[in-house]
N, C-alpha and C positions, 0 to 999 in steps of 0.2 A: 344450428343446435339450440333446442329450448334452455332454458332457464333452468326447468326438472333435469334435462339431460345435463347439464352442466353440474349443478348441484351436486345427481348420482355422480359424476364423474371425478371431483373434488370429495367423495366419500370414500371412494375406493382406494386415490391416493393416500391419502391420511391415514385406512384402518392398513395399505400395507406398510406404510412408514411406522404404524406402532407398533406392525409384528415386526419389525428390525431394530423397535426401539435398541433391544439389549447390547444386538450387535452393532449399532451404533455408538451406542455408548462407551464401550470397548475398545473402540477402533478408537474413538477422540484420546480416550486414556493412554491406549497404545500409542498415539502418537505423541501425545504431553510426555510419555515416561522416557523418549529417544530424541530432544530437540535439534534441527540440525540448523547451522544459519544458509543463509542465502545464495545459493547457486550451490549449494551444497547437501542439499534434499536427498538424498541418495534414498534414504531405506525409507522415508516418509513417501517418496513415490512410491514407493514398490510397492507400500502397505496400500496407497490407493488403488495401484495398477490392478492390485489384486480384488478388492473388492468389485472393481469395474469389469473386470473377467469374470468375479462368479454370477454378471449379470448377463455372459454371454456378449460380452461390448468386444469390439473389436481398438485394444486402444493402441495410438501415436504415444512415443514417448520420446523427451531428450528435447521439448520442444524451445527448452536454451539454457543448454548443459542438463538442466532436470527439467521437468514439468511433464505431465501427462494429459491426452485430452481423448475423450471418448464422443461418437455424435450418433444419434437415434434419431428415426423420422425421416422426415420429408421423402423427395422424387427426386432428389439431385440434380434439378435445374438451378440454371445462371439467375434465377429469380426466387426460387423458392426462400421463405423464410427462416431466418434462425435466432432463433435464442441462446445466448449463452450462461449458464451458471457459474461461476468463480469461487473457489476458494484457495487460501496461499497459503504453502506448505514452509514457511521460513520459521523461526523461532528470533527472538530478539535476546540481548546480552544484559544479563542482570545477575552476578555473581553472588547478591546478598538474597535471592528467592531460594524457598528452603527445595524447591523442585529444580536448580539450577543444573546443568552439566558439571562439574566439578572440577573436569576439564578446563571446558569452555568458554562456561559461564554462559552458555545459552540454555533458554528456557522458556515458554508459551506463556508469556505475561502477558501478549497481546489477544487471545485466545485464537490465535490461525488456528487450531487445532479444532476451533468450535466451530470457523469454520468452511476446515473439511468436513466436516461430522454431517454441516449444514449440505456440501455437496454432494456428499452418499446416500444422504438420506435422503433428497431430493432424486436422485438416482432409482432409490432402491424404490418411492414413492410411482413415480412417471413410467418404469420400467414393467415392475412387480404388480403394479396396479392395473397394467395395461391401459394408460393413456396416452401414449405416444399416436397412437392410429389416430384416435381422434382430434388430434390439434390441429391434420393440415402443416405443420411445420416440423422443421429439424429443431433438435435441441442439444446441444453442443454441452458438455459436461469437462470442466478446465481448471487441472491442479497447479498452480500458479507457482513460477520460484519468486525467490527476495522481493518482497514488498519493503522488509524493514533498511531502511537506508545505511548503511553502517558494514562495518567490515571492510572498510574502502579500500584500502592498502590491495587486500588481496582481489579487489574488482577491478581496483585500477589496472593490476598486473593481466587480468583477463582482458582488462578492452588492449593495453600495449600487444599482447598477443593476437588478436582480435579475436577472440572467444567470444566476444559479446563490445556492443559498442555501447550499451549504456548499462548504467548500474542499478536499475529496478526494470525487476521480472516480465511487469505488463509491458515496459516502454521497448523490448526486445519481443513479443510477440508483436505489438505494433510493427516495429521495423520489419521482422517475419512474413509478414502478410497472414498470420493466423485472425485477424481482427478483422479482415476487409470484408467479409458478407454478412458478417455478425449486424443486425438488423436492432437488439438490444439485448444488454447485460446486466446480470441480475447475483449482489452476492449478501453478507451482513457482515457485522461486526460487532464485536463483546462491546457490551455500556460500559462504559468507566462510573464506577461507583453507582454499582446500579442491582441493588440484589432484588427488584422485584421486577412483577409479567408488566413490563411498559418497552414500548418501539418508540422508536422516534426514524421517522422514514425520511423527511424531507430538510434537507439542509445543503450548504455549501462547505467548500475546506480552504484552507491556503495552497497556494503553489509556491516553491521554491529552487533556489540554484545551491547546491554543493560545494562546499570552497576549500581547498588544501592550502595552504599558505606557508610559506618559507625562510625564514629571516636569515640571514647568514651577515658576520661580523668577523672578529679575528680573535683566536684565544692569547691567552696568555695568564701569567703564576695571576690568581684570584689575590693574593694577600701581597706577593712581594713586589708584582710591577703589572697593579690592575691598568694603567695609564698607559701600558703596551698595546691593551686588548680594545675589541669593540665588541661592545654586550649585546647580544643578540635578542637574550632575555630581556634588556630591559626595551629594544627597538619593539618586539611582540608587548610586554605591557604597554609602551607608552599608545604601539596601536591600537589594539582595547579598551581601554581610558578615552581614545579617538572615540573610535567609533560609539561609546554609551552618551559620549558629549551630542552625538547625531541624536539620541533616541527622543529627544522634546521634538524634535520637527516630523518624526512622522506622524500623519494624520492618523487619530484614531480610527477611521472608518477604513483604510486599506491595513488592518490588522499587521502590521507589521511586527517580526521576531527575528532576532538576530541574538545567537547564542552560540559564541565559539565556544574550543575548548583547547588546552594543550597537550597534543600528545608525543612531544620531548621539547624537554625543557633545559637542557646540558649533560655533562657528558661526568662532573665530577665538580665535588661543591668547592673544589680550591682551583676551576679552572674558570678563566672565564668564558662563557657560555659561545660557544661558533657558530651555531647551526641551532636553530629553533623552529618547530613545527605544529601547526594548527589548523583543525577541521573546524568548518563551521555551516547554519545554514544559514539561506538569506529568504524567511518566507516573508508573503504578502498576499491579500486576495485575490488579486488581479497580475497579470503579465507585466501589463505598465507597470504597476507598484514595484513588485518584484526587483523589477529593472531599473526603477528609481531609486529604489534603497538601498541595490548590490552597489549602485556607484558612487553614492553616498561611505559606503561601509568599505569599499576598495580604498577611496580618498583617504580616507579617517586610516587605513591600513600599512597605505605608502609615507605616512607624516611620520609613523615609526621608525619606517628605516632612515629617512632624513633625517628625525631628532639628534641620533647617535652617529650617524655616518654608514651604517649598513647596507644592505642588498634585502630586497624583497622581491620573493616571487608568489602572484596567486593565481593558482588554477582555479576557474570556474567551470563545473559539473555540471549538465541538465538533472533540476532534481524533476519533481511532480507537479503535474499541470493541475491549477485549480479544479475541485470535483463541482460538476454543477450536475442536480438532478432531475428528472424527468417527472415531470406532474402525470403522465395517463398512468406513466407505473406508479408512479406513489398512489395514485390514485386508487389501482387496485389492490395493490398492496394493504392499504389503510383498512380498507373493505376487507379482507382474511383478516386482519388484525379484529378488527369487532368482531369478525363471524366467530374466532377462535377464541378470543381474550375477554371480549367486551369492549364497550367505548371507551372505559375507564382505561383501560392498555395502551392508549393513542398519549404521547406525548410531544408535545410541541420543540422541548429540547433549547435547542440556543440554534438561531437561525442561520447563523456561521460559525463554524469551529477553527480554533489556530492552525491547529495541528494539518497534517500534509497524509494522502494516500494516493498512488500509484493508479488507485481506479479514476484519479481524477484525470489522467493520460485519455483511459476507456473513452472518461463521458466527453473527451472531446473531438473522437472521431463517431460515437456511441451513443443512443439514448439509454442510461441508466438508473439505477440508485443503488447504495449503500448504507440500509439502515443499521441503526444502533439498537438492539435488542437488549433485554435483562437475562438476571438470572448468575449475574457476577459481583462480588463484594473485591473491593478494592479497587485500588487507579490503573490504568490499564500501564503496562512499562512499570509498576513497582511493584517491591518483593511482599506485598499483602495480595495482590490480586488471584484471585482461585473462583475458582465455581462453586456455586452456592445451591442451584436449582438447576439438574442436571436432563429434567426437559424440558425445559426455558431456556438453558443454553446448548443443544445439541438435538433436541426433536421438533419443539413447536419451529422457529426457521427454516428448519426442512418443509414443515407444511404450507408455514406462508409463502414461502418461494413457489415451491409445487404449484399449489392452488393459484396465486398471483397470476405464474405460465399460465393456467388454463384458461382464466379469463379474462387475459389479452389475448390469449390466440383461437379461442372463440369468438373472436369479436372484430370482425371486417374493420368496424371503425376505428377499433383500439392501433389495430394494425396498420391501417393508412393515417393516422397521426403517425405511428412511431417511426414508419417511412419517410413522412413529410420531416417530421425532427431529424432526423440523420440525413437529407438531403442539405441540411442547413448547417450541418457540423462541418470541421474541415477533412478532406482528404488522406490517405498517409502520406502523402507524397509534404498535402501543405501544413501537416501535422510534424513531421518529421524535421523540414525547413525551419518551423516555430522553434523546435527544442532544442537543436542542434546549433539553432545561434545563441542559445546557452556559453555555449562551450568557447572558454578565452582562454588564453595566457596573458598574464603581463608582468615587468619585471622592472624594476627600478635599482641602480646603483647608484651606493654613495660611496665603496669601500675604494682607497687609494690604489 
């Protein structure tokens, strides 16, 4: 395929993505106005499923408990290529956003709503435009559940069931086998504090592990015979207190955050405390890191139940595997970024982010990226965050993705990199191995 032909071909998708601007638009609104959390997407499918059927798709749904996935293209050979698109349909919990559930308290402060917006229109682009024929490949179109980590209570009770064995959405199509011919995956994500047309495409994340933590002690009257009791409360502070005395020795360069929280704390303020409970996570850059600071912050964890005489138990969760991203896509990604934006649109960003996503699972069986797009004011997870620029956050993504497909999969060479990259990732088999030695118990008494 020429240069011209390629060009014509990226024109057609863009002018049909902005005859769907409206109804795109729409649909993201429609989703912001119904947020549902994670593994609990019910009508936020639907509203995808539906749009994917008015494009004639033949879609899979329920792909773990919710998710939908539609695929266009290729010859359905054991070789042929696929691209997938990603967007996740979960909402996060922030009861003080003036859009919040009222219920709930869940609400699209991460902007998943942008994008799916980014995945339909990408859809409505590739499909509407007629460029599937000429790519040569399949292209796999994939509404994601729970990205956002949280809700745990009620995840955990899905894995005891076995509804699901882990607690974010991608790391259950991995186990699935939905991941295994996926050749490379392509999705964005809302800027944090970012209301103007700037991408930032190339970056890494943290990975981390999930922790429930348990403290149990013995009640007794708070006022008239505390010297009965053993404070649970104060075994979880003095662990706390533990573990901040660790935070000088991690190295700055494997980013390390550990940030519990307590979610029960006693039962009645004139009793003394039995039973104390606390989620937390343990990120880092790297797996190693990870795994040298969970044992570090486990340590720091168990000194509390010793301090006082209590019982501690802490479950460790697979959380998200560091995101690492793919240079031939950023590379053409960056390239629709100037076609579309200008140079000036290209930003550099922070070459590692704290923070944790689920796609970072992808890019380690996957060659991906997850850029950061504008078009949003406020921090993303707080009650200021909203859209600003509503085709900078819901139309131009759809194009740079679209366009990006075309000219990787135009492109013999772009394709035998992105082969050779994924020959080099691990397996699900040695992916699944990695995450699932996550997963501990351990439990210490000190109670008579």
């Amino acid at each position: 395929m020429t240069d011209a032909d390629v060009a014509e071909l990226k024109a057609r998708v863009c002018d049909a993505i902005d005859a769907r601007a409206d109804d795109i638009i729409e649909f993201a609104k429609d989703v912001q106005s119904e947020p549902e959390l994670g593994y609990k997407e019910v009508e936020t499918t639907k509203k995808v499923v539906s749009l994917f059927e008015s494009l004639d798709l033949d879609v899979e749904t329920e792909l773990a408990i919710t998710g939908a996935r539609a695929r266009v293209g290729g010859d359905g050979s054991d070789d042929e290529f696929v691209a997938a698109i990603l967007g996740e349909l979960d909402a996060l919990v922030n009861p003080d956003h003036p859009l919040a559930d009222p219920e709930t308290g869940a609400v699209h402060a991460c902007g998943h709503n942008a994008q799916l917006a980014h995945l339909v229109g990408a859809a409505f682009g590739l499909v509407e435009g007629e460029a599937i024929d000429g790519l040569d490949a399949a292209v796999e179109f994939v509404a994601v559940p729970a990205e956002e980590y949280l809700d745990l209570d009620y995840r955990r009770n899905l894995v005891e069931s076995g509804e699901i064995e882990f607690f974010g959405g991608k790391q259950e199509l991995i186990r699935r086998g939905y991941v295994d011919d996926w050749d490379m995956a392509v999705m964005m994500h809302a800027g944090s504090d970012e209301p103007d047309r700037v991408v930032t495409s190339n970056f890494s994340t943290n990975g981390f592990i999930g922790k429930f933590v348990t403290y149990l002690g013995r009640e007794a009257h708070a006022g008239a015979a505390p010297e009965e009791g053993v404070n649970a409360l104060n075994a979880a502070m003095l662990g706390m207190n533990a573990v901040h005395a660790q935070r000088e020795t991690f190295a700055d360069e494997d980013y390390v955050r550990v940030h519990p929280i307590i979610t029960r704390g006693g039962d009645g303020v004139n009793v003394v405390p039995a039973e104390v409970t606390m989620e937390s996570y343990v990120r880092a850059k790297t797996i190693d890191a990870v795994d040298e600071a969970n044992e570090s912050v486990n340590r720091a964890l168990r000194s509390g139940a010793l301090a006082v005489g209590g019982d501690v138990e802490i479950e460790d969760f697979p959380g998200y595997m560091p995101l690492s991203t793919n240079q031939t896509i950023v590379d053409a990604y960056d390239d629709n970024v100037r076609e579309l934006l200008g140079e000036e649109a290209l930003s550099p960003g922070q070459p590692h982010l704290a923070g944790s996503t689920d796609m970072g699972d992808i890019t380690q069986l996957v060659p991906g990226i997850h850029p950061w797009t504008g078009g949003f004011e406020g921090a993303v997870h707080a009650r200021d965050f909203r859209v600003v620029d509503e085709e900078m956050a819901y139309i131009v993504p759809a194009k740079l993705t679209a366009c990006t497909l075309i000219d990787v999969l135009t492109d013999p060479e772009s394709r035998e990199k992105l082969r050779e990259a994924k020959a080099e990732k691990r397996t699900r088999e040695e992916y699944l191995d990695a995450v699932r030695g996550f997963r501990a118990t351990e439990t210490e008494s000190h109670l008579d």
